[in-house]
C-alpha positions as CSV (number, residue, x, y, z in Angstrom):
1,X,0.0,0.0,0.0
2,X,1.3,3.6,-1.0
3,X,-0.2,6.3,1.3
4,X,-0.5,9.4,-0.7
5,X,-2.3,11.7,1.8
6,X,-0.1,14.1,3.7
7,X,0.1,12.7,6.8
8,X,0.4,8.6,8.4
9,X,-2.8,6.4,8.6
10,X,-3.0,4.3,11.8
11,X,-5.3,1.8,10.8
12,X,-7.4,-0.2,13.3
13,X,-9.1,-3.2,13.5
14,X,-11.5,-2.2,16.1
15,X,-11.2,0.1,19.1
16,X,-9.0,-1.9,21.2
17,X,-6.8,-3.3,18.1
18,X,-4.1,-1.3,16.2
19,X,-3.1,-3.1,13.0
20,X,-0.5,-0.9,10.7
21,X,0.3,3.0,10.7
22,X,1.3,3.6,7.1
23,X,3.4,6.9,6.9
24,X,2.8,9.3,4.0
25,X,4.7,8.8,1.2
26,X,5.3,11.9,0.2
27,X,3.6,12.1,-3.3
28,X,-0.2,13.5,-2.1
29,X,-3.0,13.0,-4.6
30,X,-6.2,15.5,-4.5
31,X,-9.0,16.8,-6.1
32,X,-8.6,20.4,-7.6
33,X,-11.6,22.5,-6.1
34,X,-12.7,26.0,-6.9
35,X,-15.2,28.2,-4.9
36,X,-17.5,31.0,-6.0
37,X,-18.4,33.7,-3.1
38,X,-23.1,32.9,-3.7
39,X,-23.6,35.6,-0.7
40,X,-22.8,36.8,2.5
41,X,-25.3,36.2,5.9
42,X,-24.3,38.3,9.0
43,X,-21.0,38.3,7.9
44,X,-20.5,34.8,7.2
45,X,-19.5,34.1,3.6
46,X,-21.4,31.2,1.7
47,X,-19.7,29.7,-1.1
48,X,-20.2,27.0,-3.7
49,X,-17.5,24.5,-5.1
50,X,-17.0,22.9,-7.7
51,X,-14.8,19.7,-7.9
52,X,-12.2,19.2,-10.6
53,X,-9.9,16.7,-12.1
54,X,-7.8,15.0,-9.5
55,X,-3.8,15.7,-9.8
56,X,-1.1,13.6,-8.3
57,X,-2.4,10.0,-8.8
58,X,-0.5,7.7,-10.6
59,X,-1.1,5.3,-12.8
60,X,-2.2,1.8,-11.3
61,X,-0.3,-1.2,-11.1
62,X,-0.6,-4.4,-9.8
63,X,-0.4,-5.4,-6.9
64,X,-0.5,-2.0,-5.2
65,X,-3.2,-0.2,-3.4
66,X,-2.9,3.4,-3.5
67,X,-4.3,5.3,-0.1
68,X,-6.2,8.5,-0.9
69,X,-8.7,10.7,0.3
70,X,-12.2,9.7,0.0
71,X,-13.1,13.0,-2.2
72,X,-10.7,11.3,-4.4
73,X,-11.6,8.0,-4.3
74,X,-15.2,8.2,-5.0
75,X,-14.0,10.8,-7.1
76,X,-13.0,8.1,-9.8
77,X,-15.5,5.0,-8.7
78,X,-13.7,2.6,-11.5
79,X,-10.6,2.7,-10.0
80,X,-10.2,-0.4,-7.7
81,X,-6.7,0.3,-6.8
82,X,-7.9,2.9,-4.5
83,X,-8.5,2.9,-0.9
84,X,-9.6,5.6,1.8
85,X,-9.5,5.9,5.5
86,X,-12.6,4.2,7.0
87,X,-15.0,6.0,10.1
88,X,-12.4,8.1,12.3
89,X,-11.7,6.5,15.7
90,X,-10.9,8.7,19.1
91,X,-9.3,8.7,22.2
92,X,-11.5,9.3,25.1
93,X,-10.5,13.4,24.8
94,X,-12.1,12.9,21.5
95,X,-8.6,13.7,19.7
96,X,-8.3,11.5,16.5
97,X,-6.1,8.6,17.0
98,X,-6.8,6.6,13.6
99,X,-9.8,5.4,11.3
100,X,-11.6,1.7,11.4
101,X,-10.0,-0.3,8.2
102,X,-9.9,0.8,4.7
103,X,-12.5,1.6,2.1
104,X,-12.5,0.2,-1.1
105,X,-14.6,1.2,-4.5
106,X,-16.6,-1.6,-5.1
């Protein structure tokens, strides 16, 4: 597995059981996004996106699962190479510790 979000994924099997942590690779594959100011209410902007071509991914190849983030795996559904952090697990100071498994396309 190549992890190319910014930052190590500790990956658990369930609450009490810590499998891997798979550091970031360096490479970092995203979605381009671009936002349009709709209005302002009481001061608070309100925007829309708009999601773009993702940049940074490479090619597949066999044998090896590429790590992203879930915008950018369901961002391309017929690529099965791709996996994404599962539901986010926390400590008891609800501080992010890790996610529960993987998450494949299907």
């Amino acid at each position: 597995m190549l992890n190319l979000t910014p930052h190590s994924i500790s990956v658990w099997s369930d609450a009490e059981t810590h499998v891997v942590t798979i550091p970031a690779s360096g490479l970092i594959a995203r979605v381009s996004v671009s936002r349009t100011l709709l209005r302002v209410v009481d001061g608070v902007p309100i925007y829309a996106t708009t999601t773009g071509d993702v940049v940074g991914l490479p090619g597949g190849a066999d044998g090896v699962s590429l790590i992203v983030s879930a915008m950018v795996r369901c961002s391309l559904p017929g690529r099965k190479d791709l996996l994404s952090p599962g539901d986010l697990l926390r400590n008891d100071k609800g501080q992010p510790v890790g996610c529960l498994g993987l998450v494949a396309n299907r």
